[in-house]
C-alpha positions as CSV (number, residue, x, y, z in Angstrom):
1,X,85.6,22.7,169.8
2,X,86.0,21.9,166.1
3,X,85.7,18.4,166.6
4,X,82.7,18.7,169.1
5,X,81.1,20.2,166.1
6,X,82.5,17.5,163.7
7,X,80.9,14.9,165.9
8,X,77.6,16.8,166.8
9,X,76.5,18.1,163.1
10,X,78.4,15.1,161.5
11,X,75.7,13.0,163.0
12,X,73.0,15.1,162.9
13,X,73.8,14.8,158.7
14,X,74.3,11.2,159.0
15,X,70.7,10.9,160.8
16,X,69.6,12.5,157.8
17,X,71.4,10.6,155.1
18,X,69.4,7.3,156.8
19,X,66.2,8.8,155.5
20,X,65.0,10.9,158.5
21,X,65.8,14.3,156.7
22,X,62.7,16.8,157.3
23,X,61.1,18.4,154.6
24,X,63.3,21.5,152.9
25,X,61.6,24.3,151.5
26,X,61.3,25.7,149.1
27,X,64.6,23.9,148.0
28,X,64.3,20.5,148.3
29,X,68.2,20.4,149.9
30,X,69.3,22.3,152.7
31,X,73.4,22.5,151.6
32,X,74.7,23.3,148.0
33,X,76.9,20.4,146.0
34,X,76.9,17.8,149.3
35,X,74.6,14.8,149.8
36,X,74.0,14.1,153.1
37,X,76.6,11.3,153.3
38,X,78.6,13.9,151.4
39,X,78.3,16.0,154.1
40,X,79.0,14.0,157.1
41,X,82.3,13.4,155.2
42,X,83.3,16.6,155.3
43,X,82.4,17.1,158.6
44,X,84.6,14.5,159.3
45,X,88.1,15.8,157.4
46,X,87.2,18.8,159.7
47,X,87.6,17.1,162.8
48,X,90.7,15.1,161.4
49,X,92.1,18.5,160.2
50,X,91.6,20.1,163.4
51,X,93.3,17.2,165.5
52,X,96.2,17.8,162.6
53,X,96.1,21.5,163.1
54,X,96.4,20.7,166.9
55,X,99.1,17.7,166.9
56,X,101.3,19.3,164.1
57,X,103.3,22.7,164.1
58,X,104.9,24.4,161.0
59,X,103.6,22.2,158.4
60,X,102.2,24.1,155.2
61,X,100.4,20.7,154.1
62,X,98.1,21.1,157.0
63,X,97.7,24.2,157.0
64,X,96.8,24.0,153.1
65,X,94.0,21.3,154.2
66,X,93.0,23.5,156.9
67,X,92.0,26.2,154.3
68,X,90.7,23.3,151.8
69,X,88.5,21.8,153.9
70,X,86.8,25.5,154.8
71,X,86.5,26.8,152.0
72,X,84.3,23.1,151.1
73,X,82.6,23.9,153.5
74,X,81.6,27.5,152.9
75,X,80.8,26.5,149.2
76,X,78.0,24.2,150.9
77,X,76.2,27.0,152.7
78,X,75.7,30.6,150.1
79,X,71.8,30.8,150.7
80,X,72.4,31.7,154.5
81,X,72.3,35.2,152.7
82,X,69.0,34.8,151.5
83,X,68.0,33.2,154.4
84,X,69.1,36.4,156.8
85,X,67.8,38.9,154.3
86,X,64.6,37.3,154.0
87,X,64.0,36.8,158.0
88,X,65.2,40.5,159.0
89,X,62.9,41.9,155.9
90,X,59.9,39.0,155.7
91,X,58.2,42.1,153.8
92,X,60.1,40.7,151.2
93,X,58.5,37.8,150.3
94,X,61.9,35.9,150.3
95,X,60.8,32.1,151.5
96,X,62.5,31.2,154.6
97,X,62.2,27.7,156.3
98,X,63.5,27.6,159.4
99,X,65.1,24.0,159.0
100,X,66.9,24.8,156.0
101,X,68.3,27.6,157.3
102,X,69.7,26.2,161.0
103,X,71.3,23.5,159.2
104,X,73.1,25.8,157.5
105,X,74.0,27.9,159.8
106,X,75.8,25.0,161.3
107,X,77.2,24.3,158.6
108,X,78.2,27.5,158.3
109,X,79.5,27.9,162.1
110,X,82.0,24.5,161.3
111,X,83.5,27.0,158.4
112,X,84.0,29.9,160.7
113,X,85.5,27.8,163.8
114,X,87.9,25.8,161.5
115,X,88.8,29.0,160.2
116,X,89.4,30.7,163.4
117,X,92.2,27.5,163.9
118,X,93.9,27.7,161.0
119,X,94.3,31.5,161.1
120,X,95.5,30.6,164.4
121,X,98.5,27.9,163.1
122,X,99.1,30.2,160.5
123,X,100.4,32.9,162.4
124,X,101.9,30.4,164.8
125,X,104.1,29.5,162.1
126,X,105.4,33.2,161.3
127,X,106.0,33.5,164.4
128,X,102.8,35.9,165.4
129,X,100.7,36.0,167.8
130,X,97.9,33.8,168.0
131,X,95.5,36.5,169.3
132,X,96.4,38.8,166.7
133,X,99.1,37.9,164.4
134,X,101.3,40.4,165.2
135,X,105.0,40.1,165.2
136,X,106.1,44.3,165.8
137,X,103.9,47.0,167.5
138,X,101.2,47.8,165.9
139,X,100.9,50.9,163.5
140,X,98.8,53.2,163.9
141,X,98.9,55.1,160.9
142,X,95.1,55.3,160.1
143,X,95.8,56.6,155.8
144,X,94.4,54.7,153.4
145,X,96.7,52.4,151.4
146,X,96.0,53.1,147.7
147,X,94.7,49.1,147.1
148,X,91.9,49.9,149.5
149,X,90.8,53.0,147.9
150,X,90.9,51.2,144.6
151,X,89.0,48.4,146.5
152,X,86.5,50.9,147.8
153,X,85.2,52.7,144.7
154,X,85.2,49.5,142.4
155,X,82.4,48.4,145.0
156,X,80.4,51.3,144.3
157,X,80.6,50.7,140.2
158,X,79.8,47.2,141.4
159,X,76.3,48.9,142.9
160,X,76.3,51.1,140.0
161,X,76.5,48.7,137.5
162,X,73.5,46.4,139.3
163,X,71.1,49.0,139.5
164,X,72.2,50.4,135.9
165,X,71.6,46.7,134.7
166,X,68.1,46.4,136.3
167,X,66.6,49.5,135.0
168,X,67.9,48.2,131.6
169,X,65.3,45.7,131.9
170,X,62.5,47.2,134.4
171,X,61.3,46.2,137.7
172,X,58.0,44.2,136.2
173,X,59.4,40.6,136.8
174,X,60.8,41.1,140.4
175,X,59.2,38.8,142.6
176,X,59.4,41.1,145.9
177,X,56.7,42.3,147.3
178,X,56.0,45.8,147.9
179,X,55.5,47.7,151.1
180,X,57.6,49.0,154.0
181,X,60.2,46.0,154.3
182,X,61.0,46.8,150.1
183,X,61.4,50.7,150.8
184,X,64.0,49.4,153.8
185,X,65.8,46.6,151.5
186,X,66.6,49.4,148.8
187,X,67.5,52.2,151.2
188,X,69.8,49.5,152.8
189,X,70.7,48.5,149.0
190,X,71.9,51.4,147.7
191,X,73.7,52.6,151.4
192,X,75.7,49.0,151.1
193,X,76.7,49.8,147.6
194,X,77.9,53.8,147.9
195,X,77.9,55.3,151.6
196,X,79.4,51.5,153.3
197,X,82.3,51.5,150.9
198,X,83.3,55.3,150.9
199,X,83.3,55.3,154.9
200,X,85.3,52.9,155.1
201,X,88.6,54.6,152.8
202,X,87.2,58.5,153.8
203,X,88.0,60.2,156.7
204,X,83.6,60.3,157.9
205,X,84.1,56.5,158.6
206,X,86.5,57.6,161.3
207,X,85.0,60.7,162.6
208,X,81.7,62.1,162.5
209,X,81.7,65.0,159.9
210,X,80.5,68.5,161.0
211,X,76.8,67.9,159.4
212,X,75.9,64.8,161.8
213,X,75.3,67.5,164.6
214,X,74.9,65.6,168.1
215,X,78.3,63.4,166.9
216,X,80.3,65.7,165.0
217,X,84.3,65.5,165.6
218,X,84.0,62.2,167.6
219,X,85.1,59.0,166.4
220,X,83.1,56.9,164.7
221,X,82.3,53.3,166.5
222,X,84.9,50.8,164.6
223,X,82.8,48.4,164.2
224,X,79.6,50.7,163.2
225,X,81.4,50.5,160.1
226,X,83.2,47.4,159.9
227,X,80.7,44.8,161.0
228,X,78.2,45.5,158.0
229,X,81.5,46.0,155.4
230,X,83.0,42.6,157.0
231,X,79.6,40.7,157.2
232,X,78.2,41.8,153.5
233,X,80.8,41.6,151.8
234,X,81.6,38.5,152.6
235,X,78.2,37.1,152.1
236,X,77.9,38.6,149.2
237,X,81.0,37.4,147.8
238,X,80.3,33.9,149.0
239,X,76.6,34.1,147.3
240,X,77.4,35.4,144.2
241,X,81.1,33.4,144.2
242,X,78.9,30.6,144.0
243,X,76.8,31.6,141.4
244,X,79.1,32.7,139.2
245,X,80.8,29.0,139.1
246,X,77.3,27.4,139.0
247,X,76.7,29.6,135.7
248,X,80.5,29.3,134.0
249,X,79.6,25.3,134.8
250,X,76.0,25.6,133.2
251,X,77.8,27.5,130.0
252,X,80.8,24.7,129.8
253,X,78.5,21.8,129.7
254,X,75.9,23.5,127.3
255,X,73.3,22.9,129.8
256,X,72.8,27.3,130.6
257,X,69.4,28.4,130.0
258,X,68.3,32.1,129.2
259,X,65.3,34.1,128.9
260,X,64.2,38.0,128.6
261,X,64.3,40.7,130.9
262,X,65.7,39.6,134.1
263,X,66.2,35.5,132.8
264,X,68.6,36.8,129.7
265,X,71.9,36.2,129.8
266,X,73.2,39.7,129.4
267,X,71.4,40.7,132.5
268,X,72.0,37.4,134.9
269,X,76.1,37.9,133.5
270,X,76.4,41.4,134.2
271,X,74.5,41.5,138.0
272,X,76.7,38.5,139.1
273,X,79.7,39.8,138.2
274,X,78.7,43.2,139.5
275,X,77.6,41.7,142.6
276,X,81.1,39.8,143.4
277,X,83.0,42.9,142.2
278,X,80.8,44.3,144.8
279,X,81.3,41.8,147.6
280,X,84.9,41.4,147.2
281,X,85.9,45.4,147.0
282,X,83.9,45.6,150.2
283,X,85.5,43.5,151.8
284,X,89.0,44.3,150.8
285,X,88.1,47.8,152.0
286,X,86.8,46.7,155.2
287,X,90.3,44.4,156.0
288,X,92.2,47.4,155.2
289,X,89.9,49.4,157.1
290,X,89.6,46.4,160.1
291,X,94.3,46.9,159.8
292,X,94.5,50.2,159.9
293,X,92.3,50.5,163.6
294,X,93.2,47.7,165.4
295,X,94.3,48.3,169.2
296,X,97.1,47.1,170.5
297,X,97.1,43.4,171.7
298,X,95.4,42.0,175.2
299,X,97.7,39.2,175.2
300,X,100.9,40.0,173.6
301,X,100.9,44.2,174.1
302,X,101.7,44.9,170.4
């Protein structure tokens, strides 16, 4: 499948790179860091690695480019947050072009397959599963591990320290509109940044407390809570992972350029980091969350 999708979008990238690219908007380029060439390139060490993850077993130099070459291609494709955010709220006033954003959601969809078969190789070479990784029955002891609460409750300060950091500076300069889809995007905001987190280390991600009164003492759907812990906070860390190297590059190279209000530096420092603090304690929380509630195995029985 990975090289179907090596050949496919390689050439679709290569049609581009021969001057038939469509118009982007309102970024002129579709992928981050990658020229179009650039980008066929990659798309080709993915279908090279694949074959390699296919013909090879055991060897850590494959699976090390199997990893590589993902997480290139990841770095390509941040704005598909935007781009989702901005097409479920178009309230917003987020720009969406519907070019820029299937290519990269196939460029994104490359990352996620490729990553599928090297999590696949890895636990082939511990001996695991492929389905699930295990190599013992599974436990099923559902308490928190200490990392995950730790995890958990940085995420919130990460939410904290955002909102704390734009009402040092106002709301004047933000460029969303207002109306219904703004009142949704901040209700959604703050319940990604305090509720998500907490539900998934507290005992009312697992079982509906006694105040939710139609559902209270049944389980909770797994993945009510861990799709949107999963799925943000990886986006999120992705995003603002980005970001964060695009500005440390900008400040090396003496090239970083500030404002007031919402352009100074204090303010553009302090929401990135707060935001990947953010992103990466929800997702932390949501694998320990996604380990401790796995059923046993379809094809092993563990």
């Amino acid at each position: 499948m990975i090289v179907g999708w090596a050949v496919l979008y390689g050439s679709v990238r290569s049609y581009f790179a021969l001057g038939n690219a469509p118009t982007f908007s309102p970024l002129p380029q579709d992928l981050m860091l990658y020229s179009y060439w650039g980008a066929a390139a990659l798309c080709a060490a993915a279908g090279l690695t694949a074959l390699a993850l296919r013909l090879t077993t055991g060897s850590r130099a494959v699976l090390a480019a199997g990893w590589a070459v993902t997480a290139a291609i990841l770095v390509a494709c941040p704005l598909v947050l935007l781009d989702i955010v901005g097409g479920l709220l178009a309230g917003l006033g987020i720009p969406v072009d519907l070019a820029s954003f299937a290519s990269r959601a196939g460029m994104l969809s490359g990352a996620l397959l490729l990553a599928a078969a090297s999590l696949s190789y890895q636990r082939e070479m511990r001996g695991g599963c492929q389905r699930c990784g295990r190599t013992r029955p599974a436990d099923r002891d559902e308490r928190t591990p200490v990392w995950a609460w730790w995890a958990a409750y940085l995420a919130v300060a990460g939410c904290l320290v955002r909102i704390a950091a734009q009402l040092s500076v106002g709301f004047g300069d933000i460029m969303y509109e207002a109306g219904a889809s703004l009142v949704v995007f901040e209700a959604g905001f703050i319940l990604a940044g305090t509720l998500l987190p907490l539900a998934l280390v507290h005992r009312f991600g697992l079982i509906w407390p006694s105040w939710v009164l139609p559902l209270a003492g049944r389980r909770v759907p797994r993945w009510l809570v861990l799709g949107p812990g999963l799925v943000f906070g990886g986006m999120v860390t992705l995003y603002f992972g980005f970001g964060l190297a695009q500005m440390v590059g900008e400040l090396v190279s003496g090239t970083a350029e500030y404002g007031d209000g919402i352009g100074s530096a204090a303010f553009l420092w302090t929401s990135v980091l707060a935001y990947l603090v953010w992103g990466v304690g929800l997702t932390v929380a949501s694998v320990a969350r996604f380990r401790a509630t796995r059923l046993s195995c379809r094809t092993c029985g563990l």
